[in-house]
N, C-alpha and C positions, 0 to 999 in steps of 0.2 A: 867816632863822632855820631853819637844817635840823632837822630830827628825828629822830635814830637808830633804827632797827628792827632786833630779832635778827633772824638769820637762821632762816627755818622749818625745823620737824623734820618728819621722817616718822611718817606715822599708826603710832600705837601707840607712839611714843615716851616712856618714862617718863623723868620727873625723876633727873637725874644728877649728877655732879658737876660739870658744865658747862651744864644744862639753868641758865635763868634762873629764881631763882621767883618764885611771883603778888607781882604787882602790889597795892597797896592799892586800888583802884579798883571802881568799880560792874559787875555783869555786864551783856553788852552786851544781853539781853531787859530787864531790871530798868532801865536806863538810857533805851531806849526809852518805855517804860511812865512814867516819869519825866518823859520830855518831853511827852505825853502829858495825865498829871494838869494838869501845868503850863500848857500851853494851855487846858483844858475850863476851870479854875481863873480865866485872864485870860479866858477867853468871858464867863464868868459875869459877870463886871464891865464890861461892853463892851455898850454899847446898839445894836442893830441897826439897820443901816441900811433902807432901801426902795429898790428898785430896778422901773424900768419891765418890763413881761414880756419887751419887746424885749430887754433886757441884762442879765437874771436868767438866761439857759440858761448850767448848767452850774455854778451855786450851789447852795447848800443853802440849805432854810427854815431860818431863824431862831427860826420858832415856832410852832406848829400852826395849821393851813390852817381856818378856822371856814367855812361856807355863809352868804352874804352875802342867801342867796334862797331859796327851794325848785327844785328842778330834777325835772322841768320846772316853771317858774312858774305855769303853766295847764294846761289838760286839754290835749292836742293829738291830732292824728289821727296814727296811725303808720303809715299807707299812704293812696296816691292809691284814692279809692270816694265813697263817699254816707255822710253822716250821718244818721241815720234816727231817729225816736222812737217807741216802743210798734213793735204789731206788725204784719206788712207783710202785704198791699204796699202802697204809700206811694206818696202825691202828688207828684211832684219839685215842689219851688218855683221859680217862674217865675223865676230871679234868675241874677244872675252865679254862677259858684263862692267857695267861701272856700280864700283864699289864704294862706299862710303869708307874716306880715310886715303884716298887715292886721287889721284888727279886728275882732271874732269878730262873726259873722252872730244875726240875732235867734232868741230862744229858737223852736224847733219844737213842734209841736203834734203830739199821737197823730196818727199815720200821714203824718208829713211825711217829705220829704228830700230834701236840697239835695247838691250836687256839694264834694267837699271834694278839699284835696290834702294832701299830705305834708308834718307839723311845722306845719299850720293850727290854730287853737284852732279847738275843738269850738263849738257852739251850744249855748246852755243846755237842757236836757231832753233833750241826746241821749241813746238808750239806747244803740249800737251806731253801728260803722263800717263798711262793708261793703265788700271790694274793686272793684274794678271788675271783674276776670278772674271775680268769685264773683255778679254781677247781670248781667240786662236789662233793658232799659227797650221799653216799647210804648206805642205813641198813641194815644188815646180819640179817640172820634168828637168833640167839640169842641176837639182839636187839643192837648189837654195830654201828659205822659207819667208813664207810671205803674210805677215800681220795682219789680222780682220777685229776688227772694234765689234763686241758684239753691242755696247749700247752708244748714244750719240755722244761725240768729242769736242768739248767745250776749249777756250782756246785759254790756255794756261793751269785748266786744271790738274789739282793733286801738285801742283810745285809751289813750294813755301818762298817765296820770292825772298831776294834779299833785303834786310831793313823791316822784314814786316812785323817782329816785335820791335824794336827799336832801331833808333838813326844813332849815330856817335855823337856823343855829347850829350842826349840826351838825360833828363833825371832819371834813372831807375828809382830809387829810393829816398825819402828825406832824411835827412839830419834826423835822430832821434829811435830812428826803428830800430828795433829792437832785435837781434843777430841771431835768430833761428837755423834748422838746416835747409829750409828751403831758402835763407839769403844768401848763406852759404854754395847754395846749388847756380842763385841765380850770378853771385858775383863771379863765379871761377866761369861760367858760361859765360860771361860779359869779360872774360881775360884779368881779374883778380888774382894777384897772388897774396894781398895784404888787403887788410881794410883797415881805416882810420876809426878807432875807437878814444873816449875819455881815456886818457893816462888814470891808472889807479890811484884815489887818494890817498898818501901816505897817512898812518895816524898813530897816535906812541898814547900810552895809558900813563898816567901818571898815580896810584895808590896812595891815600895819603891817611895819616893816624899813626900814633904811634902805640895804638891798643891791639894791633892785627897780628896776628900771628900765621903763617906761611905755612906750618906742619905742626902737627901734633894736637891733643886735643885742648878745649880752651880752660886758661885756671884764673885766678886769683884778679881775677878783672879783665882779664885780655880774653880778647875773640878772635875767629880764626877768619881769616880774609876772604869772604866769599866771591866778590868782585874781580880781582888779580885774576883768579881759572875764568872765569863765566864770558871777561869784557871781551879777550882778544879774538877766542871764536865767536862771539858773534859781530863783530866788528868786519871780520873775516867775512863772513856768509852776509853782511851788507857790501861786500864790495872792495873794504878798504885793503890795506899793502898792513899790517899793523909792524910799525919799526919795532916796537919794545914792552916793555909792563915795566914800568919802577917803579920801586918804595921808596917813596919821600913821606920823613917823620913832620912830626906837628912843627917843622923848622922854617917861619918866611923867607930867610934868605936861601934855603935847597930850593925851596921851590921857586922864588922866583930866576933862579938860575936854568930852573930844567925849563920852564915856561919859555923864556927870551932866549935859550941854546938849544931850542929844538928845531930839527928839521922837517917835522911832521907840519901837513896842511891840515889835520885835523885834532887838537891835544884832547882827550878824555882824561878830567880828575875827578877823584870821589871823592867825596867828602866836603869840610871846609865853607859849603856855598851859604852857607846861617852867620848871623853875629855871634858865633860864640868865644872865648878867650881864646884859643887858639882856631879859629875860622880864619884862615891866612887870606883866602881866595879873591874878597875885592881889594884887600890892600895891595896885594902883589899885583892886579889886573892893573891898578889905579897907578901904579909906579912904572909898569911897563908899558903906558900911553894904550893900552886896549880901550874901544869903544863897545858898552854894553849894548846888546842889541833885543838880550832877552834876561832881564834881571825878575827873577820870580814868573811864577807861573799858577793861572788861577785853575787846576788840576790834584787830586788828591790819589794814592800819594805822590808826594815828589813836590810839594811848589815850591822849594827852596831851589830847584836847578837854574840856571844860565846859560847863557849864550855869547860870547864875545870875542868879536873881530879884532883879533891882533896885527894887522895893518901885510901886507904882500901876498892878501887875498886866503891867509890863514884865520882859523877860528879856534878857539876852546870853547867844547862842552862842557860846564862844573855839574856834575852828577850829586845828588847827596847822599851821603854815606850810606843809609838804610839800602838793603838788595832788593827789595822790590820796588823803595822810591828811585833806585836807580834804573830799573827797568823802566820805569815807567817816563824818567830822561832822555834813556836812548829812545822809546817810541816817540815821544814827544819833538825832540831836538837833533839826533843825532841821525836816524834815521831819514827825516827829510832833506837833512842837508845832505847826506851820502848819496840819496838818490837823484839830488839833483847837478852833485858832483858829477858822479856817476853816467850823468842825461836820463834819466827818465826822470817822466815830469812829478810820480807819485808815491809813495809809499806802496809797502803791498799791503793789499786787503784782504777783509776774509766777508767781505758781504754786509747783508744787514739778514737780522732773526729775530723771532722771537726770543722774550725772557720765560723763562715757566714760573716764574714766580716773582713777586712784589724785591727790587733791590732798593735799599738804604741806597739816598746820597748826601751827599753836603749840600747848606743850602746857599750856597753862592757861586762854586766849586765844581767842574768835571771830575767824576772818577772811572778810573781805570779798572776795573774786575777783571779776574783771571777766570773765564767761561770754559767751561765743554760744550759739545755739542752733543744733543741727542733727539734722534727720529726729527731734524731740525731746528730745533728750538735752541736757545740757550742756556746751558745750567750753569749757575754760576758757584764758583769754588770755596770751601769754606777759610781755606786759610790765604788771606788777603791781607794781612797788617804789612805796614811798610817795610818790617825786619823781617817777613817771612819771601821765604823761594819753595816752600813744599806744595803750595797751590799753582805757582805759575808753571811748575817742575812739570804737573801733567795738564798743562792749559793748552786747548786751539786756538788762543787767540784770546783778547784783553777786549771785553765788553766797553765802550763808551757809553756811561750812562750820566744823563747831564744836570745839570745843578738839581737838586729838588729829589731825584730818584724816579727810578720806573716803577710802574703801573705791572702787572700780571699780565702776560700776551704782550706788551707792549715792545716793535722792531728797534734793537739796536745796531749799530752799527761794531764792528768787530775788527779790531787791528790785528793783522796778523803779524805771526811772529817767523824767525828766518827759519825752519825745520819742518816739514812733516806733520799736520796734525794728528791725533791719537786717532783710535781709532774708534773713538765717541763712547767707550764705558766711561761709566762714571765711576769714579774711582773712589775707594773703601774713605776714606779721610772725610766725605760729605759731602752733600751735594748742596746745600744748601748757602746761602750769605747770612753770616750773623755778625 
């Protein structure tokens, strides 16, 4: 199922009598936003899961991070010295040191002090911790030794009280941050064995055409399914759980079967989203009681894609069959709702740049361009038609450039894509947009 695209104007092109006019469709920020609502919406209905710390890097909290404990639990010493009571000089206690991981030596008496180390709980009555670089110690004539402060002994210092990062109960962290390894570090420190993160959203791919071919090369009118290999990893590398990839032919009633008998909270189909003779997609939506929430899209290519909420906090994305107007779906639709499944609030980005040269746009129409990046600018990629994936294949990222087209110099803004960008050649195929 192909999908026609005008061909682009040059910037500053006004509506003519050949110019096509707007679309009835959503604008392509307002469509975002849309996918968006629509996730935070299914979050909200969706019980979080737990995940060990080991396999939580790189999630988000599900719920705010409370102190299971006081940190530190106990008074502790924060340097290797002597714990001391009252004022000195002081008797060392004939005794071992107090070692951190051991349990805390007996309360001191005015003018005691025993050998401590670093992260040991204190002895009850200490006033004071003393370094060792900051004492000496000398022998009495009956062989004991006796503490001398070489500078002045403030009353508590060098001990990390207990509580003085946090009290129990406390927030350590909000709902939404994002599980690095220092949260890692700070939750197993705060008594973490788990953390509450989003449950992965399920999502099942649905392929749909009955022109696609699975293997071998393409003949006699059949093409070979680009979409099937490309959708599940990167659905994958947004986050989701992907249950399956099926081939469903140009048939309404397979597909309204796999639509209304899926368990996935997220359905991806290609194809179908046009009025064409076999465009199954709003009839079968329209039977299944789905509500559209994103029917077209004012975005080049792709504005034939959709958005709709099939009722227990599940959605379908209708992708259109072209592989780059489907790229240009998941950036659109697919991805903000994953991420807001997911808890973070955004897509990922790749900044704003310069263009190095004048790009074509539509004059109603966002379009998406598959850019490089070079010595920071943006160059953008020559093969960009809606059926092509040889330009996105070596892209950093998908230029937004907005109705009308950019200017030369002029900062766009840069979606990023879920992998690695190149490493900024620009590659043999062209550098240029035509």
């Amino acid at each position: 199922m192909t999908l026609k695209e005008p061909a682009p104007v040059a910037p500053g092109t006004t509506a003519g009598a050949k110019a096509e006019p707007p679309h009835r469709a959503t604008a392509w920020p307002e469509a975002r936003a849309a996918a968006a609502r629509a996730g935070t919406a299914a979050r909200a209905g969706r019980e979080p899961g737990r995940l060990p710390l080991g396999q939580a890097l790189g999630r988000v909290l599900a719920e705010p991070l409370p102190a299971l404990t006081d940190l530190p639990s106990f008074d502790t010493s924060a340097m290797d010295g002597w714990a001391v009571a009252g004022p000195g000089p002081w008797t060392v206690r004939a005794e071992t040191s107090v070692l951190a991981g051991h349990a805390p030596a007996a309360a001191l008496a005015d003018g005691e002090a025993v050998r401590i180390a670093t992260g040991a709980p204190v002895p009850p009555r200490t006033t004071a911790v003393i370094r060792s670089e900051h004492s000496r110690t000398e022998r009495t004539g009956s062989g004991g030794l006796v503490l001398h402060a070489l500078r002045d002994v403030a009353t508590r210092q060098d001990i990390r009280p207990r509580g003085q990062e946090c009290r129990s109960g406390d927030e350590l962290l909000p709902a939404g941050t994002a599980v690095t390894p220092v949260v890692l570090g700070l939750a197993a420190a705060a008594g973490y064995d788990e953390l509450p993160v989003p449950s992965r959203p399920r999502a099942e791919i649905l392929v749909l055409g009955d022109e696609l071919l699975s293997t071998g090369l393409p003949h006699e009118g059949l093409i070979r399914d680009a979409l099937g290999p490309m959708l599940g990893p990167w659905l994958e590398a947004l986050g989701a759980e992907v249950l399956a990839t099926r081939r469903i032919g140009d048939d309404a009633e397979e597909l309204y079967a796999a639509v209304t008998g899926s368990a996935a909270d997220l359905i991806v189909t290609t194809g179908g989203t046009a009025a064409g003779p076999v465009d199954h997609l709003h009839r079968v939506l329209d039977k299944a009681g789905a509500t559209l929430l994103v029917d077209g899209v004012k975005v080049r290519p792709g504005h034939p894609m959709l958005l709709a909420a099939l009722g227990g906090h599940r959605h379908l994305v209708g992708l259109p069959g072209n592989p780059l107007a489907a790229v240009s779906g998941l950036l659109t639709l697919a991805e903000p709702l994953l991420a807001a499944l997911g808890g973070t609030s955004t897509p990922r980005s790749r900044g704003r740049a310069p263009v190095v040269e004048e790009v074509h746009g539509h004059p109603h129409d966002t379009r998406l361009v598959p850019v490089v990046r070079r010595g920071g600018q943006l160059v953008p990629l020559r093969y960009n038609g809606p059926a092509m994936l040889r330009g996105i294949a070596v892209a950093d990222g998908m230029a937004v450039v907005p109705p009308g087209g950019a200017r030369s110099g002029q900062e766009l803004d840069v979606l990023g894509l879920p992998w690695p960008p190149t490493s900024g050649a620009v590659p043999e195929q062209g550098a240029c947009f035509t």
